[in-house]
Each structure stands twice: as structure tokens, then as C-alpha cells.
C-alpha angles and dihedrals in degrees: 000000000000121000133223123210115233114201126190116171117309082342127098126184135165126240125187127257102216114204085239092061092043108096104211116231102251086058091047092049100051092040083051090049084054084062088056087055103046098052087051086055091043115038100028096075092041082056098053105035105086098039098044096038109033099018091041112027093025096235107163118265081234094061099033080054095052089044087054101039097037096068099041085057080051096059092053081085104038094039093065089041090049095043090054090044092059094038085056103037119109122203146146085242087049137233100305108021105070091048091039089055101047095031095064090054107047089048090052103054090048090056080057087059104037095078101047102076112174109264126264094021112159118242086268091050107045086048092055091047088054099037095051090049098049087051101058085034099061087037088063084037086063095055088063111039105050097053101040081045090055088039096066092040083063100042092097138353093216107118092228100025079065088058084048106062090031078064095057090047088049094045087058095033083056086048097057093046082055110054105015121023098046093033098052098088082052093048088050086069091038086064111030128091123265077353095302106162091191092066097035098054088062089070098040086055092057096039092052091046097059086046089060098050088044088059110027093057100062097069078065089053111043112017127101127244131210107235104181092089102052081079091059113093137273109276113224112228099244105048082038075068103048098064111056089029081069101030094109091192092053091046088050090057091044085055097047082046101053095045099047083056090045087051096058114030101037086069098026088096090062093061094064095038091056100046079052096043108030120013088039117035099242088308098144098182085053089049085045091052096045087048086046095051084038087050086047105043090042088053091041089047084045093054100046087042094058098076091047088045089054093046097050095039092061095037099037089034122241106272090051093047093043087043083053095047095056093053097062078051091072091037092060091046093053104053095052100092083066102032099050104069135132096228091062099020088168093062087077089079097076081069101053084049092049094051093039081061108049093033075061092064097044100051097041094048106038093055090048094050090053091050077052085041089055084058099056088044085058091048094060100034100019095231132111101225093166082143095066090035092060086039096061088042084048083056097046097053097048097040076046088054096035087057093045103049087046095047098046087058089055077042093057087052110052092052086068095252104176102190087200087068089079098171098033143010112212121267097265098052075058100062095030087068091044093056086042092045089058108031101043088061104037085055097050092044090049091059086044098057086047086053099043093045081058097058107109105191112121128195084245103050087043088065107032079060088045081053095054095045096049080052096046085050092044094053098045088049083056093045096056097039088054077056 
């Protein structure tokens, strides 16, 4: 039997790995290729959108904004349903693993689609088109997500063994971001025809498709379920609300959440406008390719940075590591008004390792203080609703990224963005993007520091609760076997 070292403080103690709470490797490894998946499914169309759409096609940034944020507001109603319906579904295959396994092909086969539009549509047209396939796409989205979400808060109940398999989740996740999300405009030249993004983004679509299903699908082969709570009984909807709606740990990380996401992708189009606009000329394949090399050093940095984020997150404690990781988050916001500029275009980078970084910390540690918040929850109602937990984090990140999308379309906007100025954009659009690139983060991060400082779970109270509900199982196994 391992141990874990607990530190608090000045104070060290030692707590048992069971071999129950340990997630073999073969279990951390498929739910981490499920991370792989899942930013494929989430982050490619927000990478495309825009250039395809608006860039290509010429929809307006307004209207590519509304098909992607209309369905993610969408799913604010479907994700909660969905998460009740998994935490109350009762199988031989179990609660996650048969909705893990067909959402994530159905989703795939509709992101195929979703970037093959039938020729000379008119601007209607061609937003209804996208709109009506990002909605059944991020509904199928959903019926992945939830459950394979839920699945890895119940892998294990060891306070670090949770930050553990949320790094593995984390390290494929990285490696998605890497070769695939922030290369995929690139890979739309490579492809196309004469260099004809249009064409080409019709075989990367499938390609990436197959390479979703390929991936996502694994978590439902190989991963363990725990089965335990399959035995509790059916939540009603209404009462499966109430708890983490008043579970203020569990509010402060969705806060910390939302604003961190806020942080980084209101602003993310403006990298690339301003790699096309400013650093490049107009040159959109050089943008592509800087946004390509930026995509691969930030997953590279995000990959390398997920072994020392687990170490420190288990030795320095979570709140302190994810406190860490938002503050190189301002400093990389900061230094952009010096670092993005066309007479060293490579300096920009520091940026993209700074970000990788801190976006590290807050994706391995959030989702292993939420598998610590589902305990609490138990605590207080004595039921395991992971699945309505990962539903309302589900919610959070697309109405994040609805917002988002919308809002960086206003953004655009405002800056003063003409798409009929195809080389250039005049000198105060310019510097416009480069304000809003700084001050939008700085104040997001900012909130999100203030959130994360107010989360009260410590190690110590995480496992003093793990302790009472081991003794409260104990002592209802002993009850029913006295019956």
C-alpha cells in the first residue's frame, strides 16, 4: 500500500493509497486520451470559425459569432437535463460509458459536415447552414462531455491521486491543442488546392473527425466505473439543482473558471488578426503559420508544464499553485504591448509559453478540486451526482465560450476591424486590438484571483470529509449484511 503526503502548512502526515483509490495506468491513460478528444470537439470549431467563416466566406464576424453562441446558450438547458440523466441512468454498461461511446460519434460525423456548406448560398443562407449544424453538433457534444467529465471525478476519492489523473487529462488534452487545434487553419492551405483554405478545410474536417472518434471512444472501453452508486436512488431534477446551485466552493471555482476563459479567448481572435493585419501585412497564410508555430510552442510548453503542475499541486497545495498559475497569466498580458511586434514577430512566443503555463494550472487543479467539491456535496446530501456536477461545468464552459465568441465579434468591432481592407487595417484599428488585447485579460484574471483566494477547501478538510464518508459506507455495508 503506497502512501501520499499530505502538507498543511509547516505540517506533513502521511495518508494511505488504497489500491482501490489508486487508478491504474492503463485507466489514466484512456480517460486522458478522452481529453485529447474533447478539446478536438471544443476548440476546433472555435478555431475555424472565424477564418473560415468570416475570413473565407465573408459572413459577417456578427453572425459567425450568434451560430456559435446560440447553441452553447442552448446547451445551458440540455447540459443540467443530460447530467441528471446520466447520474440517473442504470445499465450493465453503467451510468458514463454507453453516452461517452455514441456521443462522440455522432459529434464527430456532424463537425465533418459543418464545414462543407452547399456552394453560392447567400449570407442567410450560409448562417442558417452553420447555425443549424453547430446546434446538433454541440448537442451531441454534450452527450459526451457530461458523462466522460463525471467519469474521471469518480476515478478515484484520494485527494492527489484526483490531480493526477486530471494531469493526464491535461498532458493529451496539451497535445491536442498542439498538433491539431492551432494548426488546423495551417493545415486548411496545406490541403487545399493552389492554397485554397476553403477546399482544404473540407479534409481536415473529416480527418479530424475520424481522429475524435479514434480517441474519445477509449475512456468508454477501458475506463472503470464506480459502480457503487449505481445502487443510490433516482434524483429528482429539481433537488439534482439545488446542491451545487448552493455549494459556494463549487460557485467560486466556476468563477474562477468562467473568468480565466474569459481572460483568454475574448481577446484569442485578435492574435491572429493581428499576426494578419499587423505583424504580416495581410498576409493571411503567414498569420496562419505564426498562429500554427504559437498553437504548437503553447501545447508543447502545456505538456512539459503538466508533471511540475502535479507536483506542485500536491506538495504547494492547489489553491496556492492555481493562485501561481493566474498570475503568469497578467504577466503575459502585460508584456504584450512590447513582445507583439512586426520587427521581431517571433518574440510573441514568450507569450504563448507564459499562458500555456498558467492555462496548465488552471485546468489540472480546478477539475481536481470539483472531484474534492462532489465529496462535500455527498457529505451534506449523501448522494454522488458527478453527473450534474460535470453538467453544470459543461454549461459553464460553452456559455464561457458562447459569450465569448459572441462578445469578441462586438470586440472586433469596436476596434474598428473593416473586412474590405483586405492587405491592411488603418493604424488605429491597430492599436485598438493591441489595448483590447491587454486590458480585457488583466481585468478577468484579476476577478478570478479574487474567486479562487475565497475557496476554502484544504487538503485537510478534504480528507477528514473523505474519512467520515468511508465510515458512513462502512457502517451501512455492516448494517445490511446484519439483515
Amino acid at each position: 500500500m503506497k502512501k501520499t503526503m499530505v502538507i498543511q502548512g509547516n505540517l506533513a502526515s502521511e495518508t494511505p493509497l488504497t489500491q482501490k483509490d489508486k487508478v491504474p495506468m492503463r485507466g489514466k491513460i484512456a480517460f486522458g486520451l478522452g481529453g485529447f478528444a474533447e478539446v478536438l470537439m471544443s476548440n476546433a470549431v472555435l478555431s475555424l470559425a472565424l477564418p473560415i467563416y468570416n475570413i473565407g466566406f465573408g459572413l459577417s464576424p456578427i453572425l459567425v459569432g450568434y451560430a456559435i453562441g446560440i447553441p452553447r446558450l442552448w446547451e445551458a438547458i440540455t447540459d443540467p437535463l443530460f447530467g441528471n440523466i446520466t447520474d440517473n441512468t442504470r445499465s450493465a454498461w453503467g451510468r458514463r460509458r454507453p453516452y461517452i461511446f455514441v456521443g462522440v460519434i455522432i459529434a464527430s460525423i456532424l463537425f465533418a459536415i459543418m464545414w462543407m456548406p452547399p456552394s453560392n448560398l447567400s449570407q442567410t443562407s450560409l448562417f442558417v447552414y452553420f447555425l443549424t449544424v453547430s446546434i446538433l453538433y454541440f448537442t451531441a457534444y454534450t452527450i459526451f462531455i457530461v458523462p466522460w467529465t463525471a467519469l474521471g471525478f469518480e476515478l478515484t476519492s484520494d485527494y492527489n491521486e484526483r490531480t493526477r489523473v486530471m494531469a493526464y487529462k491535461t498532458f493529451f488534452g496539451s497535445v491536442g491543442g498542439t498538433f491539431c487545434v492551432f494548426s488546423l487553419y495551417k493545415m486548411c492551405f496545406w490541403l487545399g488546392p493552389d492554397k485554397n483554405e476553403l477546399v482544404g478545410v473540407r479534409i481536415v474536417a473529416v480527418f479530424f473527425g475520424l481522429l475524435m472518434i479514434c480517441t474519445g471512444i477509449l475512456p468508454a472501453i477501458f475506463c472503470k466505473e464506480n459502480t457503487q452508486s449505481q445502487s443510490q436512488p433516482k434524483i429528482p431534477i429539481v433537488k439534482a439543482f439545488k446542491f451545487p446551485l448552493t455549494n459556494k466552493p463549487f460557485l467560486m471555482i466556476c468563477g474562477t473558471i468562467l473568468l480565466m476563459i474569459m481572460a483568454i479567448f475574448l481577446v484569442n481572435p485578435f492574435g491572429m488578426y493581428l499576426n494578419i493585419y499587423y505583424i504580416f501585412g495581410g498576409d493571411k497564410a503567414a498569420g496562419a503559420t505564426m498562429q500554427a508555430i504559437g498553437g504548437a510552442i503553447y501545447g508543447v510548453i502545456g505538456m512539459g508544464s503538466v508533471p511540475f503542475v502535479s507536483y506542485l499541486g500536491t506538495h504547494l497545495g492547489k489553491k496556492r499553485t492555481l493562485l501561481l498559475g493566474e498570475c503568469v497569466v497578467i504577466l503575459a498580458s502585460l508584456s504584450t504591448w512590447f513582445i507583439v511586434t512586426p520587427t521581431y514577430p517571433y518574440l510573441q512566443l514568450v507569450y504563448a509559453m507564459m499562458v500555456s503555463f498558467g492555462m496548465t494550472c488552471v485546468w489540472v487543479l480546478t477539475a481536481s478540486m470539483i472531484a474534492d467539491v462532489c465529496d462535500l456535496d455527498e457529505l451534506k446530501s449523501g448522494l454522488r451526482q458527478e453527473g450534474m456536477y460535470s453538467a453544470i461545468m459543461a454549461m459553464l464552459f460553452k456559455s464561457g465560450y458562447a459569450g465569448v465568441i459572441v462578445l469578441s465579434g462586438y470586440m472586433l468591432r469596436l476596434s474598428g476591424f473593416d473586412i474590405e481592407l483586405k492587405a491592411s487595417q488603418v493604424p488605429q484599428t491597430i492599436l485598438n486590438m493591441r489595448i483590447l488585447f491587454i486590458v480585457g485579460p488583466v481585468v478577468c484574471v484579476g476577478m478570478a484571483i479574487l474567486c479562487t483566494s475565497l475557496y476554502p477547501i484544504t487538503e485537510k478538510r478534504a480528507v477528514e470529509g473523505r474519512r467520515v464518508l468511508n465510515e458512513r459506507k462502512k457502517s451501512a455495508n455492516i448494517k445490511s449484511e446484519s439483515l
